[in-house]
KEPA-188488 format. One record per residue (C-alpha): residue in one letter; x, y, z. Coordinates in Angstrom, 1 decimal, always signed. Layout:
<nodes>
NODE  A  X  Y  Z $
...
</nodes>
This chain:
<nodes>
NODE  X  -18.0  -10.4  +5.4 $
NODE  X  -16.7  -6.7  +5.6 $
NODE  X  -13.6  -5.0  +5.0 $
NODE  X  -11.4  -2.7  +6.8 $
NODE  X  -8.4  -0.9  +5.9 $
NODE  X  -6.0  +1.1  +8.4 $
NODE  X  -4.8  +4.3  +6.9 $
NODE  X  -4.0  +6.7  +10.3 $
NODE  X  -0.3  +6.2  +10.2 $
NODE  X  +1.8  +9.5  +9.1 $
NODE  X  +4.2  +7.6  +6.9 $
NODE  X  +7.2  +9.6  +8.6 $
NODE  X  +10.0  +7.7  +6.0 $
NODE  X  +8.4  +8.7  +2.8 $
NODE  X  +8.8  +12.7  +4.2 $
NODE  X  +8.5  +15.3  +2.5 $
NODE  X  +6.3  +13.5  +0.6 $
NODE  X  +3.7  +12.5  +3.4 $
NODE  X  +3.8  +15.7  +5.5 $
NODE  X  +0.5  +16.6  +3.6 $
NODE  X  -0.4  +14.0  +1.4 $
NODE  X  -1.5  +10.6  +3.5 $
NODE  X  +1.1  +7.5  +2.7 $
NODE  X  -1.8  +5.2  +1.7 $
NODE  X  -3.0  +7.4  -1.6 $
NODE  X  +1.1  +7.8  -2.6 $
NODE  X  +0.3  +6.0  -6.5 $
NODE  X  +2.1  +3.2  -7.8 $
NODE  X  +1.6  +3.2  -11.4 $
NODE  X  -0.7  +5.9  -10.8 $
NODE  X  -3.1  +4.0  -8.7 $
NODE  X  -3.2  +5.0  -5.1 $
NODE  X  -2.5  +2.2  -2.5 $
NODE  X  -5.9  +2.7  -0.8 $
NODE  X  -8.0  +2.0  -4.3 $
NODE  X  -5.4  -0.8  -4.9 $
NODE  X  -6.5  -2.2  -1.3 $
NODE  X  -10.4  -1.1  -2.0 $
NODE  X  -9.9  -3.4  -5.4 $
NODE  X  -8.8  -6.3  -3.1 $
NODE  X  -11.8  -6.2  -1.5 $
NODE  X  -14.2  -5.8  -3.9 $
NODE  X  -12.4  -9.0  -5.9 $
NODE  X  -13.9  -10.8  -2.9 $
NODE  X  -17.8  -9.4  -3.2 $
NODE  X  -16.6  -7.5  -0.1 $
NODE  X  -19.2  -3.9  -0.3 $
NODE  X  -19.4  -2.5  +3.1 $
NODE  X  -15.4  -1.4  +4.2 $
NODE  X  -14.3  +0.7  +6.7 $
NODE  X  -11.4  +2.7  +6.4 $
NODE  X  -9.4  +4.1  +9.8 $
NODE  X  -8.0  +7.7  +9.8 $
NODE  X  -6.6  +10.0  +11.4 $
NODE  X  -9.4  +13.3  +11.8 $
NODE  X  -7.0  +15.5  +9.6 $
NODE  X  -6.8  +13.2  +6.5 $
NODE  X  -10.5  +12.8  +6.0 $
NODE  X  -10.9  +15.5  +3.2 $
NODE  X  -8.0  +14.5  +1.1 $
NODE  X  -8.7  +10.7  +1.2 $
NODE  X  -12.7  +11.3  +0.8 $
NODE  X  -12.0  +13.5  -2.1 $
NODE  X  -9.4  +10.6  -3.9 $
NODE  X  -12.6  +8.3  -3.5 $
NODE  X  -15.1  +10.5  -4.7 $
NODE  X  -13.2  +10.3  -8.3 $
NODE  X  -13.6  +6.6  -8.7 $
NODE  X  -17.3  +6.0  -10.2 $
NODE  X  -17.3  +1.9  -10.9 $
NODE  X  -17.2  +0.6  -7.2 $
NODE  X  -20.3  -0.3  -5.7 $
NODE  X  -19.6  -0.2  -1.9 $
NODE  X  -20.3  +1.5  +0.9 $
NODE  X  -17.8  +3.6  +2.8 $
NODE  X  -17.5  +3.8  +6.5 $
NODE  X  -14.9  +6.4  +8.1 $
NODE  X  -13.5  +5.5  +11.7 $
NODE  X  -11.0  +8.1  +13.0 $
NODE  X  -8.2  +6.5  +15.0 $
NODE  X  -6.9  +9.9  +16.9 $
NODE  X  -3.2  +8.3  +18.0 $
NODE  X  -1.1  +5.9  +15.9 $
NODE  X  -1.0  +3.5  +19.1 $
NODE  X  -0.8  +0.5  +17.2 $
NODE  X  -3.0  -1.9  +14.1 $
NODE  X  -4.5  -3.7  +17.4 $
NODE  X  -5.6  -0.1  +18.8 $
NODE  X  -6.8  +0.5  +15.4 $
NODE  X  -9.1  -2.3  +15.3 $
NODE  X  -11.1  -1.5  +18.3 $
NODE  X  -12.4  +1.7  +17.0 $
NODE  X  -13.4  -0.5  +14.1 $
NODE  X  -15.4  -2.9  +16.7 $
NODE  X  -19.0  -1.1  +16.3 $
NODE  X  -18.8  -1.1  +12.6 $
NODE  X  -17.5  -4.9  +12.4 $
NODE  X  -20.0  -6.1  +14.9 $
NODE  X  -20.0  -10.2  +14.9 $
NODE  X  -19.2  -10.2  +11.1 $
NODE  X  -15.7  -11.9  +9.9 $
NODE  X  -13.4  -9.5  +8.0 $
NODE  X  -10.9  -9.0  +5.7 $
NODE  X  -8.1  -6.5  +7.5 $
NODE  X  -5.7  -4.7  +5.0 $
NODE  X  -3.1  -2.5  +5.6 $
NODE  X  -3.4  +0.9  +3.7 $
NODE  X  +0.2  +1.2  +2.8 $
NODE  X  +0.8  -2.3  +1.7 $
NODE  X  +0.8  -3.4  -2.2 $
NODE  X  -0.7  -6.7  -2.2 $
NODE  X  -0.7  -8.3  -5.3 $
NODE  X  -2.3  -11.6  -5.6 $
NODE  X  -5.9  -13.1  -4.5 $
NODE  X  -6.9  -12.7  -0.6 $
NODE  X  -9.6  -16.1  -1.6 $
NODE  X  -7.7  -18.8  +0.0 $
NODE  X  -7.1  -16.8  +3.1 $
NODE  X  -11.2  -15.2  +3.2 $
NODE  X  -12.0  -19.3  +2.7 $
NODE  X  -9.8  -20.2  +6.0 $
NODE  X  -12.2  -18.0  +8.1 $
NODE  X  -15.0  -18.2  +6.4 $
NODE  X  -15.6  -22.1  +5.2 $
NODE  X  -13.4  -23.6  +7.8 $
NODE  X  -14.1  -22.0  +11.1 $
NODE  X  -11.0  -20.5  +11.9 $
NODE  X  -10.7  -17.2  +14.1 $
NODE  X  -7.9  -16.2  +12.0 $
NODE  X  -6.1  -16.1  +8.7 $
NODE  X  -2.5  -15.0  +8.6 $
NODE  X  -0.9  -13.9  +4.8 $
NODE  X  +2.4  -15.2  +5.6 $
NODE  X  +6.0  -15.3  +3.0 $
NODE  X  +9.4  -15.6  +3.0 $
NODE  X  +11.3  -12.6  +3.3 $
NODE  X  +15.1  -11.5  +3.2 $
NODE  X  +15.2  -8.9  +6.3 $
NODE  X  +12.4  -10.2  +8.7 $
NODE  X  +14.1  -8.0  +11.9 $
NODE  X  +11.6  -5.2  +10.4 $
NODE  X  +8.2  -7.3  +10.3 $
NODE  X  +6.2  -9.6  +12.3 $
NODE  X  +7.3  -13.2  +12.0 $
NODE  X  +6.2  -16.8  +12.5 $
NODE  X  +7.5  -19.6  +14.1 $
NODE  X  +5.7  -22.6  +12.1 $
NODE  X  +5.6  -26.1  +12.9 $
NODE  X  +3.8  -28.7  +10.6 $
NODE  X  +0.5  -26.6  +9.5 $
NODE  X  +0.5  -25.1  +12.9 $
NODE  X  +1.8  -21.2  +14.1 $
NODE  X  +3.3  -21.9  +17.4 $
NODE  X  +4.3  -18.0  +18.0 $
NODE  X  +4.2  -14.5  +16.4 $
NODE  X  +7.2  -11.6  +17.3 $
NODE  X  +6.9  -8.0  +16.4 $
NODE  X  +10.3  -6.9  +14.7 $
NODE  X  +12.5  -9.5  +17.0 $
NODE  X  +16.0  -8.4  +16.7 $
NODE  X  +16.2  -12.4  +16.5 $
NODE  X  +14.2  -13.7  +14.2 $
NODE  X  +13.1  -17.6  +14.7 $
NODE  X  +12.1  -17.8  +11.0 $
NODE  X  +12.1  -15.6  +8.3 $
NODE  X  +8.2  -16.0  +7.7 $
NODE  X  +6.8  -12.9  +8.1 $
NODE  X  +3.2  -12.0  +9.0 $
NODE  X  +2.1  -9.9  +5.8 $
NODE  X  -0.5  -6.6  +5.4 $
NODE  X  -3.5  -8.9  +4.9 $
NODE  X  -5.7  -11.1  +7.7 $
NODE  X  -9.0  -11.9  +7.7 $
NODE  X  -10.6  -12.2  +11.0 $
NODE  X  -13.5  -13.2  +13.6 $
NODE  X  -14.9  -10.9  +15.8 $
NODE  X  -13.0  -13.1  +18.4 $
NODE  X  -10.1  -10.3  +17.3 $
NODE  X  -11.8  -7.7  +19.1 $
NODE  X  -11.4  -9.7  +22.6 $
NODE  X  -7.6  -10.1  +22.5 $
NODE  X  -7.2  -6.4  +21.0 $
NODE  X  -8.3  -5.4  +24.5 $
NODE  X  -6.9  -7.5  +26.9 $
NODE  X  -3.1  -7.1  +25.3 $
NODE  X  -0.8  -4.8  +26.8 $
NODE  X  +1.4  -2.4  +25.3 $
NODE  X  +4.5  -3.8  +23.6 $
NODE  X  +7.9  -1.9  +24.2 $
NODE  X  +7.8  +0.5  +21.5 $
NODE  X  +4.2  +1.1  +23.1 $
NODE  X  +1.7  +0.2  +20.4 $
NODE  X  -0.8  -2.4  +20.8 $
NODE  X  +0.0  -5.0  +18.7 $
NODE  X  -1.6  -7.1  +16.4 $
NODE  X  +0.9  -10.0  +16.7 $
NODE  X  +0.5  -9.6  +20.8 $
NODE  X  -3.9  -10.0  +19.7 $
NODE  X  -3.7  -13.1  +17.6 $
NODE  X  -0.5  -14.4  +20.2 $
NODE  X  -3.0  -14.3  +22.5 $
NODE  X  -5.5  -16.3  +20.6 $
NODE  X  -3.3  -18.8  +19.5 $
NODE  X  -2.3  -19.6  +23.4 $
NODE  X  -6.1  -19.8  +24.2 $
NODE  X  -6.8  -22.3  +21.5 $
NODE  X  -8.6  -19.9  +18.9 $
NODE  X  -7.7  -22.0  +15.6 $
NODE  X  -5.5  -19.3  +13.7 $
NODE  X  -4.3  -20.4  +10.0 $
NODE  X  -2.1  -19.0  +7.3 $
NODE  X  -1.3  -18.8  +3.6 $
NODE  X  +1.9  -18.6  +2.6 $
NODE  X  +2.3  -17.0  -0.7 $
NODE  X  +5.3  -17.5  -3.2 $
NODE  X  +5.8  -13.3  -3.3 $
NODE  X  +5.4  -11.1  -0.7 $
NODE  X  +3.6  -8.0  -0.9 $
NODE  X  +5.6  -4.9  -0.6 $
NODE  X  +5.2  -2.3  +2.3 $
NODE  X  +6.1  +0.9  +0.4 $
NODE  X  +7.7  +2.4  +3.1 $
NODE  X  +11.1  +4.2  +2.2 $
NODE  X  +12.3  +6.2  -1.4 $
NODE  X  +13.5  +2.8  -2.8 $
NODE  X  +10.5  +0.1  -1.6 $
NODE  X  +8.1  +3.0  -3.5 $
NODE  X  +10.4  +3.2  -6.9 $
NODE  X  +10.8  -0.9  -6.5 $
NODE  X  +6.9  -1.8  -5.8 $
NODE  X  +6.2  +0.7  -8.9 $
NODE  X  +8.5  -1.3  -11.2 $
NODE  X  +6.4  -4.3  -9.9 $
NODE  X  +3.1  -3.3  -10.3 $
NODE  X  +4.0  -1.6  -13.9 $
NODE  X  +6.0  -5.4  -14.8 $
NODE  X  +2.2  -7.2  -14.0 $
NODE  X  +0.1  -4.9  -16.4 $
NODE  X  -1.9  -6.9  -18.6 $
NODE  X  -0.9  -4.5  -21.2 $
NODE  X  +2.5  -2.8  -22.7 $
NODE  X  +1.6  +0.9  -21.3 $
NODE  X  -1.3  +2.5  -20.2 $
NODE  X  -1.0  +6.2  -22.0 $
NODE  X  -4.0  +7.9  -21.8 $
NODE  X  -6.0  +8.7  -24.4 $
NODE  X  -5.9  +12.6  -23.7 $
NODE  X  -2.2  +12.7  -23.7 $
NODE  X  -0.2  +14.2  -26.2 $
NODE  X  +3.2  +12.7  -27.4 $
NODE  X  +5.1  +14.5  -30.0 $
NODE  X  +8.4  +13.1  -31.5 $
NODE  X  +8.9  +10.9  -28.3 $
NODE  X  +10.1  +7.2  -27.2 $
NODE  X  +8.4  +4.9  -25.0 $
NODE  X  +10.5  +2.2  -23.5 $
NODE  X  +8.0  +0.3  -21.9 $
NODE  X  +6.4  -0.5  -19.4 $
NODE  X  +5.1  +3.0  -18.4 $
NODE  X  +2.3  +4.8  -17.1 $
NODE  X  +0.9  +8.2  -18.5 $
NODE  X  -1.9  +9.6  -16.7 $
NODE  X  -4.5  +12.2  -18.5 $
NODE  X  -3.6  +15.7  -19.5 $
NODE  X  +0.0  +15.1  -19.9 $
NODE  X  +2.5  +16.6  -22.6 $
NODE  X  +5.3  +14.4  -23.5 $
NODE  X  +7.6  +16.1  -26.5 $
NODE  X  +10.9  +15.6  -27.6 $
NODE  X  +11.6  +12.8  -24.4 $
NODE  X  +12.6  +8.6  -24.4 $
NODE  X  +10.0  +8.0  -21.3 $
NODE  X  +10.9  +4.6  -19.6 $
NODE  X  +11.0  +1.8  -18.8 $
NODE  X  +9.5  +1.6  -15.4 $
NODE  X  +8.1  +4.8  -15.6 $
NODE  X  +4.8  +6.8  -13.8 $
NODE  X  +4.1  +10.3  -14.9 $
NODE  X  +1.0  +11.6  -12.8 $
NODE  X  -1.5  +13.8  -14.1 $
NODE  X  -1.1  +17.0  -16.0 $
NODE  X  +2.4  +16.8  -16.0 $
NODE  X  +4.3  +18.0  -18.8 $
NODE  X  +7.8  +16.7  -19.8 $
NODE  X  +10.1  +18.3  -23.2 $
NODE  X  +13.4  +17.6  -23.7 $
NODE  X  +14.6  +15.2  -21.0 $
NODE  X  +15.2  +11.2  -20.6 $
NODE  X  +13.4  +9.0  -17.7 $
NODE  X  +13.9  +6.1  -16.4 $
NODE  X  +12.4  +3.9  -13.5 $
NODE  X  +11.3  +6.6  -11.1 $
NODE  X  +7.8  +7.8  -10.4 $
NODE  X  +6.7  +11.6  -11.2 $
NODE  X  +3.6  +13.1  -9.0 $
NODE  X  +0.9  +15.4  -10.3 $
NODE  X  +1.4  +18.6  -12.0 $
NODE  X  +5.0  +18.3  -12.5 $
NODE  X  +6.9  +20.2  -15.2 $
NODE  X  +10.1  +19.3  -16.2 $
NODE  X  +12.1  +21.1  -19.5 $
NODE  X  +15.6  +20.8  -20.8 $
NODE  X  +17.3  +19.1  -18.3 $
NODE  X  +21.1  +17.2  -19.3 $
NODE  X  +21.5  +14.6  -17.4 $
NODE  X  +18.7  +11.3  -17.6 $
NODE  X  +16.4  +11.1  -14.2 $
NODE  X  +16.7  +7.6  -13.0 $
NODE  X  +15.7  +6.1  -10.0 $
NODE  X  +13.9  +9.3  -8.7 $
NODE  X  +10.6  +10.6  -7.1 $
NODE  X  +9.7  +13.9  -8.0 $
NODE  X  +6.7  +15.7  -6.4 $
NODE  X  +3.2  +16.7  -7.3 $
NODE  X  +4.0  +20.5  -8.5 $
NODE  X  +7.8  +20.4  -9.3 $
NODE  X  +9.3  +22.2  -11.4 $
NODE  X  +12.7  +21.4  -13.1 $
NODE  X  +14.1  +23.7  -16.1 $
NODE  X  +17.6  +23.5  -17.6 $
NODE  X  +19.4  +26.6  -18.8 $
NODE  X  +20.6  +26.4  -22.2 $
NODE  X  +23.7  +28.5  -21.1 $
NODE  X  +24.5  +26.4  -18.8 $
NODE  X  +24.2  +22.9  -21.0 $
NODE  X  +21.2  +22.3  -19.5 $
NODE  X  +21.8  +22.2  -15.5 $
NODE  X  +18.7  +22.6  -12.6 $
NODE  X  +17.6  +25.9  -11.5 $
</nodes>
């Protein structure tokens, strides 16, 4: 079985901070979404994974993997030129699937539990399709399923009226059968080729598509307040306290936990957390944070009022003048 994971979209509601950084290696916890989806996959004894781009992200994504030493897989880039749609994505994929069942994932989702039981519906039982499916409070903005029994009866792209609230999650596992429907679809009204349209279409030719329906949904970090939200998640499920590391310095500071520190940092004279990420090489004095997510590089000094619920980007830099009490300049 392979993997494949669709990173080509331009991740327009997380602007400014996607306009040259790709949406799928923004970090939650200070883990990028794309190793996050690579660590899926290799959970699974999944090495050979393609990932779909866009030609102008290759160097910056290629350059995120390059860091990561302890995977032992092998890396396929497809380039997807327009964002027409996950269906459209999938057939540039087709020469590097072949007939081999896969594991799609969808580079800007946060999935957080085990993809076995859904890789076991494809690959033990014979089924052309494997749906991650969960209940969700707003399912106008994601696919959704209409169940019956143990059986899907129909999939709907974003239906202003929903018939459940079931909705098709980032994660499906797949036959080659995929690759059929993905090119006999037509384009849906927002004029993407959609995936629900492909495995629609399967479904009414009597392909056996299944699902798993998981107690939590992932979380599509899409907007300011899904990435601040999925980073109090992921920093809630860390099987320790913090993670600080080792080369950071703290001097006469607080840790409300649960937080991330990544290396090269300077924390001094600060109460860090909770729910807080502070990328690398940042350097902090003099300041309170709280649940919000700092990029790389960032520098902030002397500032009087607590950050809370914010996202401040790779390079910032926020000083407080003392005549001032301490206000933003």
């Amino acid at each position: 079985m392979k993997g494949l994971i669709l990173c080509a979209g331009k991740g327009s509601r997380l602007y400014p901070f996607t306009i040259s950084y790709p949406k799928t290696l923004i970090p939650v916890a200070n883990v990028p979404l794309l190793h996050g989806c690579i660590d899926k996959l290799t959970e699974q004894n999944i090495s050979e994974i393609g990932i779909v781009i866009h030609p102008s992200q290759e160097s910056i994504i290629k350059e995120s993997l390059q860091k990561i030493s302890h995977w032992n897989i092998s890396i396929t880039y497809i380039y997807q030129q327009k964002p027409e749609g996950i269906a459209n994505a999938l057939l540039q994929a087709k020469d590097f699937i072949g007939q081999d069942p896969f594991i799609l994932l969808l580079g800007d989702n946060l999935i957080s539990i085990s993809l076995s039981k859904l890789k076991e519906q494809v690959e033990l039982q014979g089924n052309d399709a494997a749906l991650l499916l969960a209940e969700v409070e707003n399912p106008q903005d994601y696919g959704i399923a209409e169940v019956v029994g143990e059986k899907i009866m129909t999939l709907e792209e974003k239906p202003k009226n929903p018939k459940s609230n079931l909705a098709v999650l980032g994660a499906y596992v797949f036959s080659s059968s995929i690759f059929k429907a993905s090119e006999i679809i037509k384009p849906s009204a927002r004029g993407e080729y959609e995936i629900t349209d492909a495995i629609q279409w399967l479904i009414q030719n009597d392909y056996p598509v299944s699902f798993y329906k998981a107690e939590v949904s992932n979380i599509d970090v899409g907007t300011m307040d899904r990435w601040i939200g999925a980073n109090r998640k992921m920093l809630q499920e860390m099987p320790y306290e913090n993670y600080i590391h080792p080369s950071v310095v703290l001097k006469n500071t607080k840790i409300h936990p649960p937080v991330s520190i990544d290396h090269g940092s300077i924390i001094e004279n600060a109460v860090i957390g909770p729910y807080v990420s502070i990328g690398e090489g940042s350097t902090v004095k003099d300041c309170v944070i709280e649940d919000s997510i700092l990029l790389s590089h960032v520098h902030l000094n002397k500032l009087s009022h607590p950050i809370s619920k914010m996202i401040i980007g790779s390079g910032s830099a926020l000083v407080g003048t003392e005549e001032e009490g301490g206000g933003v300049e």
